[in-house]
VOGU-497324 format. One record per residue: y, x, z of N, C-alpha, C, CB in turn; residue in one letter. Coordinates in nm, 3 decimals. Glycine has a CB too. Example, Ala and Ser with C-alpha at 12.3 -4.5 7.8 and 13.67 -1.06 7.14 Angstrom:
REM VOGU-497324
+---------+---------+---------+---------+---------+---------+---------+---------+---------+---------+---------+---------+----+
!  nnorth !   neast !     nup ! canorth !  caeast !    caup !  cnorth !   ceast !     cup ! cbnorth !  cbeast !    cbup ! aa !
+---------+---------+---------+---------+---------+---------+---------+---------+---------+---------+---------+---------+----+
!  -0.569 !   1.319 !   0.780 !  -0.450 !   1.230 !   0.780 !  -0.330 !   1.320 !   0.780 !  -0.447 !   1.131 !   0.905 !  A !
!  -0.225 !   1.285 !   0.708 !  -0.106 !   1.367 !   0.714 !   0.003 !   1.290 !   0.787 !  -0.060 !   1.408 !   0.572 !  S !
+---------+---------+---------+---------+---------+---------+---------+---------+---------+---------+---------+---------+----+
This chain:
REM VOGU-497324
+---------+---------+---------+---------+---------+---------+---------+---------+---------+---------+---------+---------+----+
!  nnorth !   neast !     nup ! canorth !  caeast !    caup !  cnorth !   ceast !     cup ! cbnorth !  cbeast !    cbup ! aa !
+---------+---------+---------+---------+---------+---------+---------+---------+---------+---------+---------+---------+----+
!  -0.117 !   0.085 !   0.000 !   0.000 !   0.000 !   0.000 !   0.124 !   0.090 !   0.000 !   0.000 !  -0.097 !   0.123 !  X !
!   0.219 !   0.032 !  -0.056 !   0.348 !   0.118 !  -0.102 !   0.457 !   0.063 !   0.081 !   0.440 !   0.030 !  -0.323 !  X !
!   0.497 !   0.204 !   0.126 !   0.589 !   0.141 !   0.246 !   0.712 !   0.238 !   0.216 !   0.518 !   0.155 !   0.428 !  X !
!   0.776 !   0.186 !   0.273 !   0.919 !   0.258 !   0.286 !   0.945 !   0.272 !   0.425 !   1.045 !   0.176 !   0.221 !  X !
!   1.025 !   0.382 !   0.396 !   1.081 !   0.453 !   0.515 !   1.222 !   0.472 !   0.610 !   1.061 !   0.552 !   0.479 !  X !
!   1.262 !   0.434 !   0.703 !   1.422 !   0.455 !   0.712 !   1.449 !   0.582 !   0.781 !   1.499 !   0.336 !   0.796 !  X !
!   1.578 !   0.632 !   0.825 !   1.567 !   0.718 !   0.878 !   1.551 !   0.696 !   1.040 !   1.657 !   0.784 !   0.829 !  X !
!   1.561 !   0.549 !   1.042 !   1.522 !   0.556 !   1.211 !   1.412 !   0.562 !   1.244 !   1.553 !   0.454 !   1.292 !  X !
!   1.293 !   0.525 !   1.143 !   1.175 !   0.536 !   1.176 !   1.144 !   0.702 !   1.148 !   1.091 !   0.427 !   1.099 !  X !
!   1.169 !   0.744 !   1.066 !   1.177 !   0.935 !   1.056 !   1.173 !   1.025 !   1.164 !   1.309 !   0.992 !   0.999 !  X !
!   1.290 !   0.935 !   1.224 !   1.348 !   1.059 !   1.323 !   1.255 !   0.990 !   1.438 !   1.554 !   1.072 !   1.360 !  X !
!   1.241 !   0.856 !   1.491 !   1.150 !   0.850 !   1.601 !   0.994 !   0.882 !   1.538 !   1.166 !   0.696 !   1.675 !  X !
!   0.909 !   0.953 !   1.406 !   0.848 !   0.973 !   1.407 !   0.838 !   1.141 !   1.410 !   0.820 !   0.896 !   1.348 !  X !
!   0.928 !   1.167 !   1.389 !   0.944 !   1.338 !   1.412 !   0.965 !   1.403 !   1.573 !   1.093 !   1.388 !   1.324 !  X !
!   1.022 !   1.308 !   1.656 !   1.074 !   1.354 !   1.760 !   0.935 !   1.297 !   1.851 !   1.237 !   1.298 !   1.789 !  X !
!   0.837 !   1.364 !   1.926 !   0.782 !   1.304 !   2.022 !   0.821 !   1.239 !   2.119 !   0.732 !   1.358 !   2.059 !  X !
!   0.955 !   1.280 !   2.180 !   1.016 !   1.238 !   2.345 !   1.093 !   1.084 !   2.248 !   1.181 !   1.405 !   2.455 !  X !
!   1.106 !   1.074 !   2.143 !   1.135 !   0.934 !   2.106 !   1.108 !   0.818 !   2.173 !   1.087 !   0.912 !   2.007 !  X !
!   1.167 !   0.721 !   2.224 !   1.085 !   0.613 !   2.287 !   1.035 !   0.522 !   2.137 !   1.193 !   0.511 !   2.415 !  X !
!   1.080 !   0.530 !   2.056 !   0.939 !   0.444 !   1.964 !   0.865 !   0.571 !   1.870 !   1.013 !   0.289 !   1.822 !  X !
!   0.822 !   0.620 !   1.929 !   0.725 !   0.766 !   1.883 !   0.619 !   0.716 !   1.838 !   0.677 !   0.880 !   1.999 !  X !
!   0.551 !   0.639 !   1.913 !   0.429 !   0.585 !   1.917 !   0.428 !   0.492 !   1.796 !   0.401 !   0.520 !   2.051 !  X !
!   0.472 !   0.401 !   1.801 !   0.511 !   0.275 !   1.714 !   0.502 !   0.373 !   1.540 !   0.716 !   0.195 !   1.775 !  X !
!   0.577 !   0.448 !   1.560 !   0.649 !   0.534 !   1.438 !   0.541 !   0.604 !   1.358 !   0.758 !   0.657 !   1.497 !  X !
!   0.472 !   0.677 !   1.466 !   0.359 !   0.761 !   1.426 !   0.235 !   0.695 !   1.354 !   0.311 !   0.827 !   1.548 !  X !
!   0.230 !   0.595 !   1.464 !   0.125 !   0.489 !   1.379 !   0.132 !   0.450 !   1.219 !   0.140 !   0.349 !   1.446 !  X !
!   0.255 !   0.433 !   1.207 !   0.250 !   0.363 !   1.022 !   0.276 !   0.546 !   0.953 !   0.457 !   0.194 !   0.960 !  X !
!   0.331 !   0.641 !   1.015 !   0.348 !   0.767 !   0.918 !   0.210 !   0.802 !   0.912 !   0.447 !   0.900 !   0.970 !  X !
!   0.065 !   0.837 !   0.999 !  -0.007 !   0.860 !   0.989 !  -0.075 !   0.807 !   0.898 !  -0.026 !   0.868 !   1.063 !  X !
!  -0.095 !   0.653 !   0.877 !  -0.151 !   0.596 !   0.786 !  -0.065 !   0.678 !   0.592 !  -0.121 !   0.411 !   0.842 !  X !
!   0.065 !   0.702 !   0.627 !   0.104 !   0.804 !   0.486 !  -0.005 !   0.905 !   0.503 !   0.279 !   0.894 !   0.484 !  X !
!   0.019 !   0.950 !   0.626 !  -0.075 !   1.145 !   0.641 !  -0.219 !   1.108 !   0.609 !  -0.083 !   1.245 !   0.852 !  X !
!  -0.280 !   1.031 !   0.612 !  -0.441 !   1.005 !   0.546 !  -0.437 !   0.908 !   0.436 !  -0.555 !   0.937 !   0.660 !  X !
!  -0.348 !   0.955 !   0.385 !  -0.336 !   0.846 !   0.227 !  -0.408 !   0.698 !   0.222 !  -0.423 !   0.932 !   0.084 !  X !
!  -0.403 !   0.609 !   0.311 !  -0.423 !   0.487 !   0.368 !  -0.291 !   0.437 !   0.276 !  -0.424 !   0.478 !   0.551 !  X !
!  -0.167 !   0.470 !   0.282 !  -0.090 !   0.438 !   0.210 !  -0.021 !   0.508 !   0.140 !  -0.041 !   0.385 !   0.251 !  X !
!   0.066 !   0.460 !   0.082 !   0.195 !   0.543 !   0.000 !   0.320 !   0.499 !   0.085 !   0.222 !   0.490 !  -0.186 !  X !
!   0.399 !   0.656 !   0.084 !   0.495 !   0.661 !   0.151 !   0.639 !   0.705 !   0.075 !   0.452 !   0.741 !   0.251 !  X !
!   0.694 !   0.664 !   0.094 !   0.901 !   0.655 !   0.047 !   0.980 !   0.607 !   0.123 !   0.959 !   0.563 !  -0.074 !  X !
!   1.076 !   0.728 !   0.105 !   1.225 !   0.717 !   0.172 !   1.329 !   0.713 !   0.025 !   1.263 !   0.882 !   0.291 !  X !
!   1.459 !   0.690 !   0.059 !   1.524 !   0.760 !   0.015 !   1.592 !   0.877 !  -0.027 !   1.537 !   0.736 !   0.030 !  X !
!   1.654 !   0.956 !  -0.080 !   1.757 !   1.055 !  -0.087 !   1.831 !   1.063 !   0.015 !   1.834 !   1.042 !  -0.183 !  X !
!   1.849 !   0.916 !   0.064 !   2.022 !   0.924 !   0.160 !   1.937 !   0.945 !   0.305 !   2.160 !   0.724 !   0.162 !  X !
!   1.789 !   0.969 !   0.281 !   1.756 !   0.926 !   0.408 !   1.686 !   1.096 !   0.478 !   1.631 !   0.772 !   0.393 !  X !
!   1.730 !   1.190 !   0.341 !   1.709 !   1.306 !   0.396 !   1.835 !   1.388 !   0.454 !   1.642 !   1.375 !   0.302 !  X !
!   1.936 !   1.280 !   0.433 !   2.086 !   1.371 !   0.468 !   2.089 !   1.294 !   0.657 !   2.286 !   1.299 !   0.315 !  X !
!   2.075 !   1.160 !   0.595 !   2.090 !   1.152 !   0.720 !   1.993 !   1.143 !   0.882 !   2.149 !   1.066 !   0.698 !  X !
!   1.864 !   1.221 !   0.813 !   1.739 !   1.269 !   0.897 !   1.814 !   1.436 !   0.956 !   1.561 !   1.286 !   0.770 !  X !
!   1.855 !   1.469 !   0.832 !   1.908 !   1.616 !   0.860 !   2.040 !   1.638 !   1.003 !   1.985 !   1.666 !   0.693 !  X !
!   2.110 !   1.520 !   0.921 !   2.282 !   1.501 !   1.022 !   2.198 !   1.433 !   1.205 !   2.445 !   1.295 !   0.902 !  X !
!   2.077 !   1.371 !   1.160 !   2.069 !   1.297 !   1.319 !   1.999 !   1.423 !   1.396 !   1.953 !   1.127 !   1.331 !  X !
!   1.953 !   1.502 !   1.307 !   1.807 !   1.561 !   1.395 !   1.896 !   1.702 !   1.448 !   1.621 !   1.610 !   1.267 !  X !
!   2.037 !   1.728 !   1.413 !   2.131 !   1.842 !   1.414 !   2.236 !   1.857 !   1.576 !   2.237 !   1.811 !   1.265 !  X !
!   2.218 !   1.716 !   1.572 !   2.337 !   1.650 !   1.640 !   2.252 !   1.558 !   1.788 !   2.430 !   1.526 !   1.501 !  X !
!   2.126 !   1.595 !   1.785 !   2.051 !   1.515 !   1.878 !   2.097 !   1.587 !   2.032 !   1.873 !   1.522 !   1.837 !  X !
!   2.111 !   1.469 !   2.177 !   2.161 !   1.524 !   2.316 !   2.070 !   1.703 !   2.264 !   2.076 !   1.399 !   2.503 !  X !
!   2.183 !   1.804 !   2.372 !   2.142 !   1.911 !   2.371 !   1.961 !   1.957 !   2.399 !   2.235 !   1.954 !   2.457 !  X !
!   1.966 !   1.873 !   2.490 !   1.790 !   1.922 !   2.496 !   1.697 !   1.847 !   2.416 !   1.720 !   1.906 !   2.646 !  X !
!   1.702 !   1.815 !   2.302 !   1.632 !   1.791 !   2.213 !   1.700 !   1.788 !   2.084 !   1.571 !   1.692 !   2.243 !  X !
!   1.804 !   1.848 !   2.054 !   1.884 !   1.892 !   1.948 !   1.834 !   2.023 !   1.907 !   2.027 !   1.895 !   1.984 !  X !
!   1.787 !   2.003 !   1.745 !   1.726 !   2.108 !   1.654 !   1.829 !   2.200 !   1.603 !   1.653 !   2.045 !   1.535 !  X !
!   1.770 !   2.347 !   1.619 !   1.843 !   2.425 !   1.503 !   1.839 !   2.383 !   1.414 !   1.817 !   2.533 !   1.470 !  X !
!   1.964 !   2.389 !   1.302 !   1.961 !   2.379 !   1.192 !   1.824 !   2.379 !   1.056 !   2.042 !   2.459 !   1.194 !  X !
!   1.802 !   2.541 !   1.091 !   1.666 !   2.578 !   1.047 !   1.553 !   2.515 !   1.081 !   1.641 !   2.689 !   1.078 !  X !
!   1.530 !   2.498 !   1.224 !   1.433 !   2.369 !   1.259 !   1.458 !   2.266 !   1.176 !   1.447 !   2.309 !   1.401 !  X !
!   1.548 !   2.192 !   1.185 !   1.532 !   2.061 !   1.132 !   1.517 !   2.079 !   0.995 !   1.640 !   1.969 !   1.162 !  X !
!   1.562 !   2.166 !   0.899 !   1.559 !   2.169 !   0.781 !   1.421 !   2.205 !   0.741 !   1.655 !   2.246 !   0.736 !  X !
!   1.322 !   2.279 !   0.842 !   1.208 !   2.298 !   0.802 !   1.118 !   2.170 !   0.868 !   1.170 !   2.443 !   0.839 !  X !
!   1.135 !   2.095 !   0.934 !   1.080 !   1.982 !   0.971 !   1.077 !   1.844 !   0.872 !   1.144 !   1.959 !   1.088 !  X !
!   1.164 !   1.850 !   0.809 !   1.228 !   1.771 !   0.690 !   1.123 !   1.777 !   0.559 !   1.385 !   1.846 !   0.646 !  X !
!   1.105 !   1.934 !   0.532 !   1.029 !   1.985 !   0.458 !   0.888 !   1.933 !   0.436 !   1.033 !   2.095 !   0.493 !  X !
!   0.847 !   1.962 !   0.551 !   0.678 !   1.988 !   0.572 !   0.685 !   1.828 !   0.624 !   0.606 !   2.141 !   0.712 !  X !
!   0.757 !   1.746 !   0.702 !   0.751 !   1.646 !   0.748 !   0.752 !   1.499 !   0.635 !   0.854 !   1.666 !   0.841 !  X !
!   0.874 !   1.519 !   0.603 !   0.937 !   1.431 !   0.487 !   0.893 !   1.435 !   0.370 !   1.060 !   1.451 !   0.464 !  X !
!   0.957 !   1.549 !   0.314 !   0.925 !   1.629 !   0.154 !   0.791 !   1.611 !   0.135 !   0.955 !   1.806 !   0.138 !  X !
!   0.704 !   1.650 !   0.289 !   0.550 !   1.723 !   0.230 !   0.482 !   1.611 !   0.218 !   0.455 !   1.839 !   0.332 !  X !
!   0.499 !   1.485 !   0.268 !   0.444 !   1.357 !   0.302 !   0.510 !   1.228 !   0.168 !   0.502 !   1.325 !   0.483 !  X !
!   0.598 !   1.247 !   0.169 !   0.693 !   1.074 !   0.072 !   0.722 !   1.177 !  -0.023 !   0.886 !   0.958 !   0.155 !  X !
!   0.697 !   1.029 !  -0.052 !   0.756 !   1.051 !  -0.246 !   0.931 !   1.068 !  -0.202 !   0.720 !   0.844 !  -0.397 !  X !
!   1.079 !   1.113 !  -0.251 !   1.139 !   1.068 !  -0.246 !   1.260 !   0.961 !  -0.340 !   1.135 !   1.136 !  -0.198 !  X !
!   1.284 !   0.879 !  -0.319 !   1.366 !   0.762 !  -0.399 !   1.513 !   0.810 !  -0.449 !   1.389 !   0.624 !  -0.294 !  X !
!   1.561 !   0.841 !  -0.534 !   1.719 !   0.918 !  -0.582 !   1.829 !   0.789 !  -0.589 !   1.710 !   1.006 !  -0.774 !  X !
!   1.875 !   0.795 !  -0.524 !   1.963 !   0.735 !  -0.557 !   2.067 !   0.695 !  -0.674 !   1.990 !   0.762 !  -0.495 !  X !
!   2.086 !   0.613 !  -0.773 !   2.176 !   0.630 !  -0.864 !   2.287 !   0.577 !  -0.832 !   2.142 !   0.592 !  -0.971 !  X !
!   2.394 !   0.608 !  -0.940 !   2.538 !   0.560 !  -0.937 !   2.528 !   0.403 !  -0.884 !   2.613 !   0.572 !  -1.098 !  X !
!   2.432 !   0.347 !  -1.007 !   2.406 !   0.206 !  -0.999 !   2.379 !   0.128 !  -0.901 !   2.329 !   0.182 !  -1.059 !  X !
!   2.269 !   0.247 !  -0.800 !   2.234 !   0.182 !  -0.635 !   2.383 !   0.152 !  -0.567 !   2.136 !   0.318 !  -0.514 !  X !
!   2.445 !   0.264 !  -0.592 !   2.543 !   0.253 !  -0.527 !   2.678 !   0.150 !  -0.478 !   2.562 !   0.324 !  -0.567 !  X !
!   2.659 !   0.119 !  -0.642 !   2.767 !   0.011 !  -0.654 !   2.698 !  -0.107 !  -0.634 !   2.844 !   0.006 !  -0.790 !  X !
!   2.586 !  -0.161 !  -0.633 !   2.468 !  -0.241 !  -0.614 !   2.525 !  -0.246 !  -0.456 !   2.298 !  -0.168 !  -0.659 !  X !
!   2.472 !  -0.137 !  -0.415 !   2.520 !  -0.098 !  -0.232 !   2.666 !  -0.256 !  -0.195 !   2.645 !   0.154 !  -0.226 !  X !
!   2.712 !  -0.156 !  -0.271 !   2.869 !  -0.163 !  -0.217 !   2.984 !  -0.349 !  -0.293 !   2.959 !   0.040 !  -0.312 !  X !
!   2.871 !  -0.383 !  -0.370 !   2.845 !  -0.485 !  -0.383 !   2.830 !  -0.649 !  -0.295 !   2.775 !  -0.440 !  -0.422 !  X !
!   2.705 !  -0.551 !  -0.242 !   2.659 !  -0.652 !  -0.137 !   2.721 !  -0.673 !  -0.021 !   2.545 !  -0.628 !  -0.099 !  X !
!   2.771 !  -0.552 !   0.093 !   2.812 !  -0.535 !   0.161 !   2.964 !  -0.625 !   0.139 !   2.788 !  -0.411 !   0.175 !  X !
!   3.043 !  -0.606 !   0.020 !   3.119 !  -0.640 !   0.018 !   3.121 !  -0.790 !   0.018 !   3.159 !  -0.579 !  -0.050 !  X !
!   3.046 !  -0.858 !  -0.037 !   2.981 !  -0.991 !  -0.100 !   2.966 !  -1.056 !   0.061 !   2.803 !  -0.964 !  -0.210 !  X !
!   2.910 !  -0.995 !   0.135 !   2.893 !  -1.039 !   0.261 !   3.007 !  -1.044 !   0.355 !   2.802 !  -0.969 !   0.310 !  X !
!   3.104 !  -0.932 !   0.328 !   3.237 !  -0.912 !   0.385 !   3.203 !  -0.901 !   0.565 !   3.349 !  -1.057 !   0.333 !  X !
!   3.088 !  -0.736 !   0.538 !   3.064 !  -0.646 !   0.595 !   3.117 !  -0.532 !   0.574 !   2.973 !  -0.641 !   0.594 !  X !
!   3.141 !  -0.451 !   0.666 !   3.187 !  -0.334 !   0.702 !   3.150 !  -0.240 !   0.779 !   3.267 !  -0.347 !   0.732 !  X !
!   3.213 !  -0.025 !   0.777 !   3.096 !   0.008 !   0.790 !   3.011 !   0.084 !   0.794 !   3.071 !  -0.017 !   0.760 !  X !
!   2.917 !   0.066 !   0.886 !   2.770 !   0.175 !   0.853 !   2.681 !   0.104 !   0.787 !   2.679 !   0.235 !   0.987 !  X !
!   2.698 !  -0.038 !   0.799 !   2.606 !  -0.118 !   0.728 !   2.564 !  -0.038 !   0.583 !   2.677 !  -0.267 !   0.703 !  X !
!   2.662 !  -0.044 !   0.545 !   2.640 !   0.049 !   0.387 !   2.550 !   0.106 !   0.354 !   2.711 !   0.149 !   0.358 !  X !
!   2.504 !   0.227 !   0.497 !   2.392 !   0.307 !   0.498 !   2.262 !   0.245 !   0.491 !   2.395 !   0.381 !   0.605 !  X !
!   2.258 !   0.168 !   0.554 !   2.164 !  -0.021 !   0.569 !   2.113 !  -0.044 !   0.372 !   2.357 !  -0.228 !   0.641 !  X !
!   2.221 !  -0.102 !   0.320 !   2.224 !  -0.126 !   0.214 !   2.142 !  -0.012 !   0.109 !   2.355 !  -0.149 !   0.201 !  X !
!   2.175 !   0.094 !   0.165 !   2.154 !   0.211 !   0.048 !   1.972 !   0.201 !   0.036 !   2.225 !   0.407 !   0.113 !  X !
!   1.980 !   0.202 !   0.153 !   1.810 !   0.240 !   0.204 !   1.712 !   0.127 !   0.109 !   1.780 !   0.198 !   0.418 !  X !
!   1.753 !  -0.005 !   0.171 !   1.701 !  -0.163 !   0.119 !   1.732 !  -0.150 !  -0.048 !   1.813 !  -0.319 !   0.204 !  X !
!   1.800 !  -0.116 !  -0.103 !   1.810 !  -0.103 !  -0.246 !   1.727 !   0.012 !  -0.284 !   1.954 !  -0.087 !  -0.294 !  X !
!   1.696 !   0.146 !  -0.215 !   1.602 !   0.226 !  -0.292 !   1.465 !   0.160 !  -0.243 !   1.616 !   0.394 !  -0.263 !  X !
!   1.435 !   0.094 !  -0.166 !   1.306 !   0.003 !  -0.108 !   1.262 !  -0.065 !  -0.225 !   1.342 !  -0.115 !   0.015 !  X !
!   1.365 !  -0.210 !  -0.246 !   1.337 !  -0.290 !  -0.368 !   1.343 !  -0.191 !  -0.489 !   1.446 !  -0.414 !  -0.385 !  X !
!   1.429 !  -0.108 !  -0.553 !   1.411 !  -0.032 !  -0.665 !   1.200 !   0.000 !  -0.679 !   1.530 !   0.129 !  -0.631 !  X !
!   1.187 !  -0.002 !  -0.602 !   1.089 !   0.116 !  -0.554 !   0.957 !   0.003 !  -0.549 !   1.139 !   0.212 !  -0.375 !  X !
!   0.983 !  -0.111 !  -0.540 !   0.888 !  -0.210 !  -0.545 !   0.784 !  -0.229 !  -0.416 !   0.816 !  -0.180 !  -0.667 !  X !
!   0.824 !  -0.146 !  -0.293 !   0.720 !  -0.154 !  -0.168 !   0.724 !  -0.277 !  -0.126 !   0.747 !  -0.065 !  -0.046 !  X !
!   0.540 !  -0.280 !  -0.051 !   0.525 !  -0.379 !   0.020 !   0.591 !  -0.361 !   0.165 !   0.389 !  -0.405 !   0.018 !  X !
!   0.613 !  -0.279 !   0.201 !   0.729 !  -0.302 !   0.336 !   0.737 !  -0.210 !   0.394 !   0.711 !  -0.399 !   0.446 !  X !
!   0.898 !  -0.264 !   0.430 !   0.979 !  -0.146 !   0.500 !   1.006 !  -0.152 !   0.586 !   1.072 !  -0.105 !   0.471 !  X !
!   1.012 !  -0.015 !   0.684 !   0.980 !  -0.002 !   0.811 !   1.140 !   0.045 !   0.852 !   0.844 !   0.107 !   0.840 !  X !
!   1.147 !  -0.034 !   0.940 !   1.308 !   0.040 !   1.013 !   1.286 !  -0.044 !   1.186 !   1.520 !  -0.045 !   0.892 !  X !
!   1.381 !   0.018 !   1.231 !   1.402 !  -0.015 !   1.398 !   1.534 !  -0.036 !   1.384 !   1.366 !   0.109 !   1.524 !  X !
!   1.581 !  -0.109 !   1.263 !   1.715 !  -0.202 !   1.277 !   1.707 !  -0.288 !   1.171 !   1.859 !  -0.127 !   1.271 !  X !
!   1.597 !  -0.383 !   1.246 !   1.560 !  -0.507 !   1.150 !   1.655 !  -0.599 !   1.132 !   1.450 !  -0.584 !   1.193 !  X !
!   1.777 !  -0.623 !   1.209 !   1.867 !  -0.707 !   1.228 !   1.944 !  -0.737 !   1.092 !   1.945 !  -0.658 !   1.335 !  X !
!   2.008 !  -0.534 !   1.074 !   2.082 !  -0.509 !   0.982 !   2.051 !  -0.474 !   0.842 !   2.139 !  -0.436 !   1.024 !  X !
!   1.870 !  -0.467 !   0.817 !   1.822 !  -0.465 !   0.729 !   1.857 !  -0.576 !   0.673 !   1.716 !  -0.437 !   0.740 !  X !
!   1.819 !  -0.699 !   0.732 !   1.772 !  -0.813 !   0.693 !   1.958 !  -0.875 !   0.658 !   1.653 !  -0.896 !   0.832 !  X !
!   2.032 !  -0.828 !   0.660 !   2.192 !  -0.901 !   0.645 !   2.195 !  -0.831 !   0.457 !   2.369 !  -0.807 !   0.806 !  X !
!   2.127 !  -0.721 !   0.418 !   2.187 !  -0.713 !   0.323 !   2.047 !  -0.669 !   0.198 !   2.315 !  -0.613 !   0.357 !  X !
!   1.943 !  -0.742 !   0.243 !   1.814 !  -0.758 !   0.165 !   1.838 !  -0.878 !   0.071 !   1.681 !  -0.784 !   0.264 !  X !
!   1.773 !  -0.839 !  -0.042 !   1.767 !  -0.980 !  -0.141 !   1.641 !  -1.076 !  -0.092 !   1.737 !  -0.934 !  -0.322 !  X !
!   1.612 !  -1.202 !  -0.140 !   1.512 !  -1.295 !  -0.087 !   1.402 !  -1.235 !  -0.131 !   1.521 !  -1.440 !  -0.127 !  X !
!   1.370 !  -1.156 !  -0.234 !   1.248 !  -1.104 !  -0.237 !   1.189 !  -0.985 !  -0.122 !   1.248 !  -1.056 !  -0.367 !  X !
!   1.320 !  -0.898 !  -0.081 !   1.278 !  -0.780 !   0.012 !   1.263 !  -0.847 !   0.164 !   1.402 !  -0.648 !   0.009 !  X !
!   1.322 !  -0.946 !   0.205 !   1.369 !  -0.955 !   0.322 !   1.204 !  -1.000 !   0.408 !   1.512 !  -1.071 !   0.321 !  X !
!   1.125 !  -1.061 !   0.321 !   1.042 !  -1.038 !   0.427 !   0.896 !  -0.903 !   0.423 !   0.989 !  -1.189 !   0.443 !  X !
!   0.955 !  -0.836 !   0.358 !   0.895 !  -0.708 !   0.460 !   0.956 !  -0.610 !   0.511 !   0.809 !  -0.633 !   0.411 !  X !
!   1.084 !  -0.660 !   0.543 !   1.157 !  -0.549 !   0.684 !   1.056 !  -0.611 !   0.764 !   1.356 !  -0.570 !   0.759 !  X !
!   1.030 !  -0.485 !   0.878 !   0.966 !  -0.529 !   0.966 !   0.987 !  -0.386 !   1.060 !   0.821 !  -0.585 !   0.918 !  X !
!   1.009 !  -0.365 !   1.194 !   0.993 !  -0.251 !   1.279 !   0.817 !  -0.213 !   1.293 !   1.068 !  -0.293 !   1.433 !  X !
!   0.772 !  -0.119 !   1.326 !   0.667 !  -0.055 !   1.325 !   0.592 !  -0.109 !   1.460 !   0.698 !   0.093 !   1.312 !  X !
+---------+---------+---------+---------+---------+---------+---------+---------+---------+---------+---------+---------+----+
């Protein structure tokens, strides 16, 4: 089965001391024994990189850490989804259409390389804000892990 990935589920599957570690690990593992197929986005390696940089001091990665965790973690595991111009304005579209504002955006970017991408479902731990800017076909497989 085709799933998608956000970066909240990333980073609580990369980080053990995560409180949804568990939850997280469960659906990435099923990627790590090819049980399924796994995808993120593009936007979702910048902002795996910016969270995992910037995490409280005692569990905040070197640079080099995180960039090699990304690698072998992300890279070595998912396909990744590119973003085009077109997602973008697609993005910025919706958000607007809704007359949202924003981080939502980041929301948007993710759910448009999801549907581009044709998965049976996507995994995030901000089902709330998934679900404000999903089309009727995506919206029911947001789902948290």
């Amino acid at each position: 089965m085709k799933v998608f990935f956000d970066t909240s589920v990333l980073m609580a599957a990369c980080i053990a001391e995560h409180p949804f570690h568990d939850r997280a690990a469960a659906v990435w593992l099923r990627v790590a024994d090819r049980a399924d197929e796994g995808f993120c986005s593009t936007h979702a390696l910048a902002e795996t990189y910016a969270t995992l940089s910037v995490l409280p001091r005692s569990h905040r990665l070197h640079p080099r850490e995180a960039h090699e965790l990304i690698l072998q973690n992300v890279l070595g595991q998912l396909k990744v989804v590119p973003l085009t111009t077109a997602d973008y304005k697609l993005a910025l579209a919706r958000v607007v259409g809704l007359g949202l504002v924003g981080g939502v955006i980041h929301d948007a970017l993710h759910v448009i390389a999801a549907e581009r991408t044709q998965v049976k479902r996507i995994f995030t731990f901000h089902v709330p804000h998934f679900l404000r800017v999903a089309d009727d076909r995506s919206r029911p497989l947001i789902q948290a892990p």
